[in-house]
OpenMM code with the backbone's topology and positions (N, CA, C; nanometers):
from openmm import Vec3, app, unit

residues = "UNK UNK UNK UNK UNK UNK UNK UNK UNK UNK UNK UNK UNK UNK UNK UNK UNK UNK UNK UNK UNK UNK UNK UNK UNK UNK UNK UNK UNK UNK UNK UNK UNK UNK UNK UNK UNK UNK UNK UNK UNK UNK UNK UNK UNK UNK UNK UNK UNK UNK UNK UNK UNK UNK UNK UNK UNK UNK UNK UNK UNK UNK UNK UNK UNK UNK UNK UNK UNK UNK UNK UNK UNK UNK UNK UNK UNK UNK UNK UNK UNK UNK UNK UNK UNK UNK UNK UNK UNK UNK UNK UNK UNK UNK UNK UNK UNK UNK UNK UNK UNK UNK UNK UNK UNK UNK UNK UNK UNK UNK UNK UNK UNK UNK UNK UNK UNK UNK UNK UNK UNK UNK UNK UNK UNK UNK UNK UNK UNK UNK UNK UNK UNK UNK UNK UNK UNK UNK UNK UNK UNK UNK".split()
positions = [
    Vec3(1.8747, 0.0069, -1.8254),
    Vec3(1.7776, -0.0839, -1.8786),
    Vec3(1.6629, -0.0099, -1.9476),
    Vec3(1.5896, 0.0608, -1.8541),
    Vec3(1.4789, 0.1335, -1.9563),
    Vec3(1.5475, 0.2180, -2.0417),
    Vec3(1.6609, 0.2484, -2.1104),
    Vec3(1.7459, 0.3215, -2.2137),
    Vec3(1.7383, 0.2208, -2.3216),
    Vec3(1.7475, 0.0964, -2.2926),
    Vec3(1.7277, -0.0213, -2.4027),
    Vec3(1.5295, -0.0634, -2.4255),
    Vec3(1.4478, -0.0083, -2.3947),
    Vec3(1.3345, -0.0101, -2.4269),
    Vec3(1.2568, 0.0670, -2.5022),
    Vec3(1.1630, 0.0007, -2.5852),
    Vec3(1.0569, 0.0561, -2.6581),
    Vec3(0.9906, 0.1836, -2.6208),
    Vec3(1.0412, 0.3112, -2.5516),
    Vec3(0.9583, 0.3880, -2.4935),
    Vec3(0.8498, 0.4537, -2.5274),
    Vec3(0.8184, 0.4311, -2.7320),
    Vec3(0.7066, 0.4781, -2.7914),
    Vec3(0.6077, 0.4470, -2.6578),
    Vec3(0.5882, 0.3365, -2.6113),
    Vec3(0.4639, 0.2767, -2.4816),
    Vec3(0.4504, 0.3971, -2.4202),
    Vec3(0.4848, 0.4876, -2.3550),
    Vec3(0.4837, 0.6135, -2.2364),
    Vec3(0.4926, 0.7044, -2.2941),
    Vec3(0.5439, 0.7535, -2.4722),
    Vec3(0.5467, 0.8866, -2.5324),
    Vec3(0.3849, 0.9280, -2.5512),
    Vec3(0.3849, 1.0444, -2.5120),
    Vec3(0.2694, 1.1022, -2.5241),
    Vec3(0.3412, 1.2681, -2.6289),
    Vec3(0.2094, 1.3443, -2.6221),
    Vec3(0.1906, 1.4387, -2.7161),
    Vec3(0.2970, 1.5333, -2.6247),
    Vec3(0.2976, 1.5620, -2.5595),
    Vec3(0.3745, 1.6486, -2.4627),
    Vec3(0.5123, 1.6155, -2.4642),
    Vec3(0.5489, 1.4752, -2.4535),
    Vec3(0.6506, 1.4314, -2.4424),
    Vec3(0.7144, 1.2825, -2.4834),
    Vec3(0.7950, 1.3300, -2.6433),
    Vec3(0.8722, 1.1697, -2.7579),
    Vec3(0.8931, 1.1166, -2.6505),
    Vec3(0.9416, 1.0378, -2.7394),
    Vec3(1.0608, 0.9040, -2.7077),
    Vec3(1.2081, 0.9778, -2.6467),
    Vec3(1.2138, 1.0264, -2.7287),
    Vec3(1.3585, 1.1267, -2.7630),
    Vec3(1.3657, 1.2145, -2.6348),
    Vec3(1.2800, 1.3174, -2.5849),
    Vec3(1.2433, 1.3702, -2.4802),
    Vec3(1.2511, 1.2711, -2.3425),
    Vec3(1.2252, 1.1603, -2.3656),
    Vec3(1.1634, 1.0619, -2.2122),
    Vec3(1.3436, 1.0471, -2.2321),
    Vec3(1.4232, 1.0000, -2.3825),
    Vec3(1.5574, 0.9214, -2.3555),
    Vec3(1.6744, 1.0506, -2.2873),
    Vec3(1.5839, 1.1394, -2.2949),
    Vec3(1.7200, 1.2358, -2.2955),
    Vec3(1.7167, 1.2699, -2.1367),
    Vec3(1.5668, 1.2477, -2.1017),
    Vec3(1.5484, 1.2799, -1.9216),
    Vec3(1.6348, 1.1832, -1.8167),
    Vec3(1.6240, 1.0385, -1.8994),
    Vec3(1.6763, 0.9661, -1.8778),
    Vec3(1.8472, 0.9200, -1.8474),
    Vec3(1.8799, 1.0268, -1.9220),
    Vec3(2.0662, 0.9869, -1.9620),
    Vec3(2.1021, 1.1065, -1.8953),
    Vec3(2.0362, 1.2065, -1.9061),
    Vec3(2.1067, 1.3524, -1.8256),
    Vec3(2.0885, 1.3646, -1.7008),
    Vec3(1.9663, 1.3208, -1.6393),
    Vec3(1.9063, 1.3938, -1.5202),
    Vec3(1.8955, 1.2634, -1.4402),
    Vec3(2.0153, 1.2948, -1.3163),
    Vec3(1.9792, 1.1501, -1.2371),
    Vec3(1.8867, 1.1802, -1.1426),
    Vec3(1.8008, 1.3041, -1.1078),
    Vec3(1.7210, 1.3518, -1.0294),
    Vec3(1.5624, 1.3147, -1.0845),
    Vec3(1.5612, 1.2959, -1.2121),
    Vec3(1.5007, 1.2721, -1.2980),
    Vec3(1.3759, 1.1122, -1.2561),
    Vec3(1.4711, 1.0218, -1.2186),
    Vec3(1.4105, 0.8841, -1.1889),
    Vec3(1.3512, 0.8492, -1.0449),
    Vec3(1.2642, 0.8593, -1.0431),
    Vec3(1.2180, 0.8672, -0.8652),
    Vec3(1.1782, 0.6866, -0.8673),
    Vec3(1.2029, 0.6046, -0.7704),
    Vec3(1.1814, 0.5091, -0.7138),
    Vec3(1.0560, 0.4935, -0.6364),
    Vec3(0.9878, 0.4334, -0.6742),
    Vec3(0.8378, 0.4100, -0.5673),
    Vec3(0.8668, 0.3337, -0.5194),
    Vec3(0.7724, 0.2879, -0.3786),
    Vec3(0.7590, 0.1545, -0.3184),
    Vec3(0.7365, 0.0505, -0.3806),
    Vec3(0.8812, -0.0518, -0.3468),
    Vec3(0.8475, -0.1491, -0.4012),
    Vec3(0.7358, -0.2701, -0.3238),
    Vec3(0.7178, -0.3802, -0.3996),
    Vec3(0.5926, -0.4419, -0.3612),
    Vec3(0.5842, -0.5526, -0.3999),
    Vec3(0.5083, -0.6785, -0.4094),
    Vec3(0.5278, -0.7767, -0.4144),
    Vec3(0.3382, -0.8118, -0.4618),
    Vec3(0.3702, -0.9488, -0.5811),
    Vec3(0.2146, -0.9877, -0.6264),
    Vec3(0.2782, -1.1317, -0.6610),
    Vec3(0.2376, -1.2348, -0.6328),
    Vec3(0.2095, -1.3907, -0.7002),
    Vec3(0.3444, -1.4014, -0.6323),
    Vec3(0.4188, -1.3826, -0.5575),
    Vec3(0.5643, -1.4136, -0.4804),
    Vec3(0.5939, -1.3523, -0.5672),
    Vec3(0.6156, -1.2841, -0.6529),
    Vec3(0.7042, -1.1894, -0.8001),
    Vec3(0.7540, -1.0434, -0.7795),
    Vec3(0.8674, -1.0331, -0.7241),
    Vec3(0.8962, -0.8888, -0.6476),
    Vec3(0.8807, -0.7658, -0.7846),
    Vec3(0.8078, -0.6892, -0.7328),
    Vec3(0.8505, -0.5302, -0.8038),
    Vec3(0.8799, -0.3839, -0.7621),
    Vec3(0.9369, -0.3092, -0.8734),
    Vec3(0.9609, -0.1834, -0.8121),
    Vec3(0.9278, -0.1135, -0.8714),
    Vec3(0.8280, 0.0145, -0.8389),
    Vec3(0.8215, 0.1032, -0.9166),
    Vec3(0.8963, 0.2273, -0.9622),
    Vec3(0.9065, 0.3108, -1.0856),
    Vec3(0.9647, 0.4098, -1.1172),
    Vec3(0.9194, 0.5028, -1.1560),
    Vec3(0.9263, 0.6151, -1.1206),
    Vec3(0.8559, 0.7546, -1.2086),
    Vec3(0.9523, 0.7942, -1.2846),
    Vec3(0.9976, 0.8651, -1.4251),
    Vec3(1.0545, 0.9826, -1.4632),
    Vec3(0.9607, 1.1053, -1.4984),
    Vec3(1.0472, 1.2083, -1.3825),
    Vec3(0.9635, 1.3541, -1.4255),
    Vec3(1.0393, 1.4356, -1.4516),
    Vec3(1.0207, 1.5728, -1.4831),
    Vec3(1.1097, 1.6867, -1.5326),
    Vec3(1.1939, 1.7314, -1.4004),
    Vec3(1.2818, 1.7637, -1.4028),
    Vec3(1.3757, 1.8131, -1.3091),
    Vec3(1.3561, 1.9450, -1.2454),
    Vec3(1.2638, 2.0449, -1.3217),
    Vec3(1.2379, 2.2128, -1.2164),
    Vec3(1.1294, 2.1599, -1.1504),
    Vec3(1.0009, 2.1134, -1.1965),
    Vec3(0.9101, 2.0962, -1.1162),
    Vec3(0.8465, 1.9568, -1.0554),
    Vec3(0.8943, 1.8336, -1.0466),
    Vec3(0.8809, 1.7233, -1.0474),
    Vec3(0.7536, 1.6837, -1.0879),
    Vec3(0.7310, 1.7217, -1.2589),
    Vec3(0.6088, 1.7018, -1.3231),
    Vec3(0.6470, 1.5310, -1.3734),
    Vec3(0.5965, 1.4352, -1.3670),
    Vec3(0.6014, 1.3142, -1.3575),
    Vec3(0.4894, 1.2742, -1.4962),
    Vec3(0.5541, 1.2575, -1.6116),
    Vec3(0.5382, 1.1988, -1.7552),
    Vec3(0.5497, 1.1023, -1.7945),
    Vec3(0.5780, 0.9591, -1.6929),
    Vec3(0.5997, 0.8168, -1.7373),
    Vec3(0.6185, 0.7525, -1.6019),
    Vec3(0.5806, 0.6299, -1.5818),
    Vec3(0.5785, 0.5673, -1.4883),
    Vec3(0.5802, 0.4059, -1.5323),
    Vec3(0.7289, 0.3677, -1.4720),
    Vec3(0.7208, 0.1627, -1.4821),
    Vec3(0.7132, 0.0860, -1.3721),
    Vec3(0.6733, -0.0161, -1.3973),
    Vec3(0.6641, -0.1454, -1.2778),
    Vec3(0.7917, -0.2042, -1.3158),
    Vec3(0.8957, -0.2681, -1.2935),
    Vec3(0.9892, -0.3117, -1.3214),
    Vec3(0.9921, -0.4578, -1.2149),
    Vec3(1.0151, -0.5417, -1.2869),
    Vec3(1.0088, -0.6997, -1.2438),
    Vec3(1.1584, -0.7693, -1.2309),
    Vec3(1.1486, -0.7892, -1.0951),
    Vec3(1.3160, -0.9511, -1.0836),
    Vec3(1.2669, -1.0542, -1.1541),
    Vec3(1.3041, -1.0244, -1.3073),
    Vec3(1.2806, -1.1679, -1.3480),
    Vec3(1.4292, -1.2539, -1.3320),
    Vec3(1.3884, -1.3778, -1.2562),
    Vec3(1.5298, -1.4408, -1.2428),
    Vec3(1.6859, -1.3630, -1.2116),
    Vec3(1.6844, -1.2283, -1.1407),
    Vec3(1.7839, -1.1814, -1.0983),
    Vec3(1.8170, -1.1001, -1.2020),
    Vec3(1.7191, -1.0584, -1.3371),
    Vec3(1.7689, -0.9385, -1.4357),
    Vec3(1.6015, -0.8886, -1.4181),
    Vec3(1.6075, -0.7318, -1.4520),
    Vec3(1.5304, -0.6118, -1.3980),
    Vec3(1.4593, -0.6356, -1.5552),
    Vec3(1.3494, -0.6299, -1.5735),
    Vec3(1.2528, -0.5884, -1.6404),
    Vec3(1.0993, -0.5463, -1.6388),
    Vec3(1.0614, -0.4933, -1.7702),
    Vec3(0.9666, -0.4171, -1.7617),
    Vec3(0.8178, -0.4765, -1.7869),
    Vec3(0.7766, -0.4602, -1.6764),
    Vec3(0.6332, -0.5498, -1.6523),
    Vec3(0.5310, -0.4793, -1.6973),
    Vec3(0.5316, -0.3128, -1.6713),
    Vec3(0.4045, -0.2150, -1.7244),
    Vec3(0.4624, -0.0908, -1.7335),
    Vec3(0.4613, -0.0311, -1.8523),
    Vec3(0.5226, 0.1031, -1.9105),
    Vec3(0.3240, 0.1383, -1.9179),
    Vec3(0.3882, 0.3343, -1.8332),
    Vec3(0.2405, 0.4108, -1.8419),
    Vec3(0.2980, 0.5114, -1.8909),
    Vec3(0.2412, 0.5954, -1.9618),
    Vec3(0.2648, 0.7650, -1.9795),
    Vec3(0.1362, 0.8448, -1.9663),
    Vec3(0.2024, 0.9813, -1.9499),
    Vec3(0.0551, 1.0785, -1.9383),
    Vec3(0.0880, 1.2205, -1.8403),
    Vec3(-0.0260, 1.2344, -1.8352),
    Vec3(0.0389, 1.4295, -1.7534),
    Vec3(0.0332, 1.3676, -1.6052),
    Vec3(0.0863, 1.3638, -1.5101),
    Vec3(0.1453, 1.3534, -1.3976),
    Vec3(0.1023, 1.2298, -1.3632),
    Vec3(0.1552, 1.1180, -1.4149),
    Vec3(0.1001, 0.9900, -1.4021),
    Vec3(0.2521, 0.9658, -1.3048),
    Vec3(0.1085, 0.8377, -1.2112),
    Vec3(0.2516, 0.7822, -1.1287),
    Vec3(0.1304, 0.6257, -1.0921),
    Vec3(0.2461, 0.5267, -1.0852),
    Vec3(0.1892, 0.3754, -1.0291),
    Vec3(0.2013, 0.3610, -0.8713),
    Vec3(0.0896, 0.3029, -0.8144),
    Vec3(0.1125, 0.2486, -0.6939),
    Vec3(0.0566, 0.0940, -0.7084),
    Vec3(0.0987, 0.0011, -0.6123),
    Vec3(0.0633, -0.0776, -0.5330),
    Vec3(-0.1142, -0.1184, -0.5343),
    Vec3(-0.1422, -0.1604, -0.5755),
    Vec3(-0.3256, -0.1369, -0.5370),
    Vec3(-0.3670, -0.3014, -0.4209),
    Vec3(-0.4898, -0.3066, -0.4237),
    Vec3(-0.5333, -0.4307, -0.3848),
    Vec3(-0.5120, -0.5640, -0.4686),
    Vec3(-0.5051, -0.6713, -0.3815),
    Vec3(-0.5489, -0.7893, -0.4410),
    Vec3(-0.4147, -0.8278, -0.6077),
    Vec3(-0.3184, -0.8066, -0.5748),
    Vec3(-0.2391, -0.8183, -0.7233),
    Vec3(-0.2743, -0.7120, -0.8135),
    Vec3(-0.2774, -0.6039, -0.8080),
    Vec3(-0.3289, -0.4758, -0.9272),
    Vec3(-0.2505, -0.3588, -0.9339),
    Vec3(-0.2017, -0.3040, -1.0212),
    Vec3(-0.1367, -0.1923, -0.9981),
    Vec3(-0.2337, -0.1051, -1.0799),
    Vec3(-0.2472, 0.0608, -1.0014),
    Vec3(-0.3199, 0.1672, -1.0410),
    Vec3(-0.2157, 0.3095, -1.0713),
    Vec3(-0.2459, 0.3145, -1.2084),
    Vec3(-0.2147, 0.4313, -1.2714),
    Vec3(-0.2910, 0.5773, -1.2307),
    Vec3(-0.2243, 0.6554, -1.1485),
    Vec3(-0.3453, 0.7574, -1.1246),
    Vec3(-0.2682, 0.8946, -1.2351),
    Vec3(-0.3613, 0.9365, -1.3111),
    Vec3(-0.3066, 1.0762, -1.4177),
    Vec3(-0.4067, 1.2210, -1.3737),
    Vec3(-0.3336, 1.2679, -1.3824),
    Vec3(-0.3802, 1.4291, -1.3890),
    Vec3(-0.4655, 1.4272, -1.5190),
    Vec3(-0.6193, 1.5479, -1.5007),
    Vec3(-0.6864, 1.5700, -1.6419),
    Vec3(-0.6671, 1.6903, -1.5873),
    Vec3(-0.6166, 1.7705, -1.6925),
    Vec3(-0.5724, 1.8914, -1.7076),
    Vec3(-0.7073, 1.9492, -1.8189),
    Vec3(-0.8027, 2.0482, -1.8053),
    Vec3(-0.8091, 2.1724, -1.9219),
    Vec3(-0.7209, 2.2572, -1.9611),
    Vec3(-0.7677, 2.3090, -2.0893),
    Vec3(-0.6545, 2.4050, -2.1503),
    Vec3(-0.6412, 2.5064, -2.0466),
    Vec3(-0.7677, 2.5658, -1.9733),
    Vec3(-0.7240, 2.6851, -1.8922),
    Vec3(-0.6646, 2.6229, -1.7542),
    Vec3(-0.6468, 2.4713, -1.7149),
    Vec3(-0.6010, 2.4590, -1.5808),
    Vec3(-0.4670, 2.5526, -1.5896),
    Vec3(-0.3986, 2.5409, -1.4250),
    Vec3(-0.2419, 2.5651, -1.3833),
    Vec3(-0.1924, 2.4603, -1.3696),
    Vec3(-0.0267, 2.4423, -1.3881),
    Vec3(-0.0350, 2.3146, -1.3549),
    Vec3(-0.0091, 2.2352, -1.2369),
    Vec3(-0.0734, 2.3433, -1.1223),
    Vec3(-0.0766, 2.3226, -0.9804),
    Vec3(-0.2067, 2.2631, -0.9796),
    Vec3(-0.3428, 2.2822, -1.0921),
    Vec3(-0.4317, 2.2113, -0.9989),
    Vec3(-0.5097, 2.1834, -1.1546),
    Vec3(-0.4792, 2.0419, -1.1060),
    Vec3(-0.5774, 1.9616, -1.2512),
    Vec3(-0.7272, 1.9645, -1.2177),
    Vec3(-0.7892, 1.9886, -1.2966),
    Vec3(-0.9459, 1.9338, -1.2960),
    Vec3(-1.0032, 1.8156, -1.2500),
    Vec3(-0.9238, 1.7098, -1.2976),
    Vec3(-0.9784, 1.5772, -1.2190),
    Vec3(-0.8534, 1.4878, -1.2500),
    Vec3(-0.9250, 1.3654, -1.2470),
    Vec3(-0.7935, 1.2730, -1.2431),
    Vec3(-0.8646, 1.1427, -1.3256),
    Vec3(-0.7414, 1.0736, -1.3905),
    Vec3(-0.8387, 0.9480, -1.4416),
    Vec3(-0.7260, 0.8325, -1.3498),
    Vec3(-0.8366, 0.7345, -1.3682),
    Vec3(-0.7577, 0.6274, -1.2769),
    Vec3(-0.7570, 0.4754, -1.3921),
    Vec3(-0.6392, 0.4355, -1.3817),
    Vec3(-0.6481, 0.2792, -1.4327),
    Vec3(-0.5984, 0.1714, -1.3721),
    Vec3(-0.6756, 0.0691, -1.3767),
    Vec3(-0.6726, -0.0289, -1.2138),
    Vec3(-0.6244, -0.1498, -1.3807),
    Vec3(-0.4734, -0.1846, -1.3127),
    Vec3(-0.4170, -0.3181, -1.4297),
    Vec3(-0.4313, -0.4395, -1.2877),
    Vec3(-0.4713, -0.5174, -1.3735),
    Vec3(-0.4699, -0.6709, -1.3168),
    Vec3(-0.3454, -0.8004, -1.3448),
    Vec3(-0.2825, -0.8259, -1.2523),
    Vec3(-0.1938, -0.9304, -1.2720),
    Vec3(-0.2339, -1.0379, -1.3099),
    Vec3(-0.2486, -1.1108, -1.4273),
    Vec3(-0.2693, -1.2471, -1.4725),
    Vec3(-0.1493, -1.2882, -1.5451),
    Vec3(-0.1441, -1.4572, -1.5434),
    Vec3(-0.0286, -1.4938, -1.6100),
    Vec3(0.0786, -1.4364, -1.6576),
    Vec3(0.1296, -1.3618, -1.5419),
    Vec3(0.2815, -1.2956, -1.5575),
    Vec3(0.2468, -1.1851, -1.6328),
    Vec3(0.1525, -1.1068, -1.6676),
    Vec3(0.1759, -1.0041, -1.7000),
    Vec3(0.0275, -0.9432, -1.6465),
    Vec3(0.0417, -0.7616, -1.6801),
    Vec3(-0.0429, -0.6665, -1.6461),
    Vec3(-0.1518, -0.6729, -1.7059),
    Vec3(-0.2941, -0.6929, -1.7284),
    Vec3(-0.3743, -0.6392, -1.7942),
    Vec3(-0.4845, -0.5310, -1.7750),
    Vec3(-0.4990, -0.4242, -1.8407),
    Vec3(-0.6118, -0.3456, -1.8221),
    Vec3(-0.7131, -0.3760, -1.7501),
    Vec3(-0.7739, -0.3327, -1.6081),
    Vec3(-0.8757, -0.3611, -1.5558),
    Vec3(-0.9523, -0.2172, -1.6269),
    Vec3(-1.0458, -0.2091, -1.4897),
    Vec3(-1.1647, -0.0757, -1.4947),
    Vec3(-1.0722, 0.0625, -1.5067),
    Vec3(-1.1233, 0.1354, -1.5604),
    Vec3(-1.0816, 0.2979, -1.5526),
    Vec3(-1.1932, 0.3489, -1.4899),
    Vec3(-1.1358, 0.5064, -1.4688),
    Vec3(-1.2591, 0.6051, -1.4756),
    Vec3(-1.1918, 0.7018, -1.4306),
    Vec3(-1.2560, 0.8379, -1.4465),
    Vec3(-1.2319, 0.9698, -1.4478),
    Vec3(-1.2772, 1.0005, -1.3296),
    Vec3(-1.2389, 1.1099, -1.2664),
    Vec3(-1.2860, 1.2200, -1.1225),
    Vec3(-1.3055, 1.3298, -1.1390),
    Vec3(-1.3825, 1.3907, -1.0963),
    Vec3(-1.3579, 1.5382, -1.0889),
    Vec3(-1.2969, 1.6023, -0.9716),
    Vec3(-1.2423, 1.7146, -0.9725),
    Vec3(-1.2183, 1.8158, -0.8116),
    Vec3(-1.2917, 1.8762, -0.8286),
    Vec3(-1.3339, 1.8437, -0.6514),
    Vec3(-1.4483, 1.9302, -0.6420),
    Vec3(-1.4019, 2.0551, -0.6397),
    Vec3(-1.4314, 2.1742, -0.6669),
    Vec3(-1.3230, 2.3247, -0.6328),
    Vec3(-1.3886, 2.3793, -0.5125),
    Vec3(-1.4852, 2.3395, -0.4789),
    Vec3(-1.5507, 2.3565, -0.2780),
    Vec3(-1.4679, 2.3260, -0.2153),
    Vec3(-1.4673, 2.1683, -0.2169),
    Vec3(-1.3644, 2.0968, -0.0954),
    Vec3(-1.2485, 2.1397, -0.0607),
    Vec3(-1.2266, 2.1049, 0.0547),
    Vec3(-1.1007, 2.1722, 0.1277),
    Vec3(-1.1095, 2.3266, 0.1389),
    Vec3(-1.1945, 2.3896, 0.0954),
    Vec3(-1.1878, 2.4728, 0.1276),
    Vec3(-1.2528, 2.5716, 0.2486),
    Vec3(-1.1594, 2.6486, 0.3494),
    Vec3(-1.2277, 2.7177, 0.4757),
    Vec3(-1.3460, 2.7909, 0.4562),
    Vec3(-1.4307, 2.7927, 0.5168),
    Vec3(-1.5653, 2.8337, 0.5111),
    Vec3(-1.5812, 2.9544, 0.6257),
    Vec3(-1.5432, 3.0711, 0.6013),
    Vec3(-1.5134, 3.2019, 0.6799),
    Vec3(-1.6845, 3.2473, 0.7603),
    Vec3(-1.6731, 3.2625, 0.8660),
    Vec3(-1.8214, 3.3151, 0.9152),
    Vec3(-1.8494, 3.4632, 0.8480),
] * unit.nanometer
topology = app.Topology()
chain = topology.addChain("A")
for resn in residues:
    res = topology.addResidue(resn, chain)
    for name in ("N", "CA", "C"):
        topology.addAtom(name, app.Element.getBySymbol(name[0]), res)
């Protein structure tokens, strides 16, 4: 099903259409399944596709039972974007903000996008950006 979709929605600079279709058809390791979840009685499931050496995660869908056929309720893309579940009917996009000098073990911050369920479909709520702190978590030696 997502092989028959518009995937321009999730191509980013890093990674076409062409790139997302080919992760798609080759790599069954490729499609990770999130928890599925439920908003307005309307069952969904989520999906990541990421790269196969490092499970870097470049697109993320909500996928909807409409009437007993699978479709696509919210296509995201971005550098390690993945959907969860949020409060109150909302699903949140959380992405990696990478600088040019990050690794890509540890992003700089993160941006977040909170979508709102209205009339059968997703809409854009609030965003916003985070920083890491580069203190935190870290042991504090006497």
């Amino acid at each position: 099903m997502l092989l028959k979709t518009d995937l321009s929605l999730v191509a980013t600079d890093q990674n076409s259409e062409s790139d997302i279709r080919e992760y798609l058809t080759d790599c069954d390791k490729c499609l990770l399944a999130l928890p599925s979840f439920e908003i307005a009685g309307e069952k969904f499931q989520n999906y990541s596709v990421s790269t196969a050496g490092d499970a870097y995660s470049f697109a993320s869908f909500a996928i909807r039972d409409d009437h007993g056929k699978p479709s696509i309720a919210l296509a995201v893309g971005g550098s390690d974007v993945y959907l969860s579940a949020g409060k109150e009917g909302s699903l949140v996009a959380q992405e990696a903000v990478y600088q040019p000098d990050d690794p890509m073990c540890c992003p700089s911050g993160w941006s977040v996008r909170m979508f709102r369920y209205q009339d059968g479909q997703f809409v854009q709520a609030d965003s916003f950006e985070s920083s890491v702190d580069p203190t935190e978590n870290q042991e504090v030696t006497p």
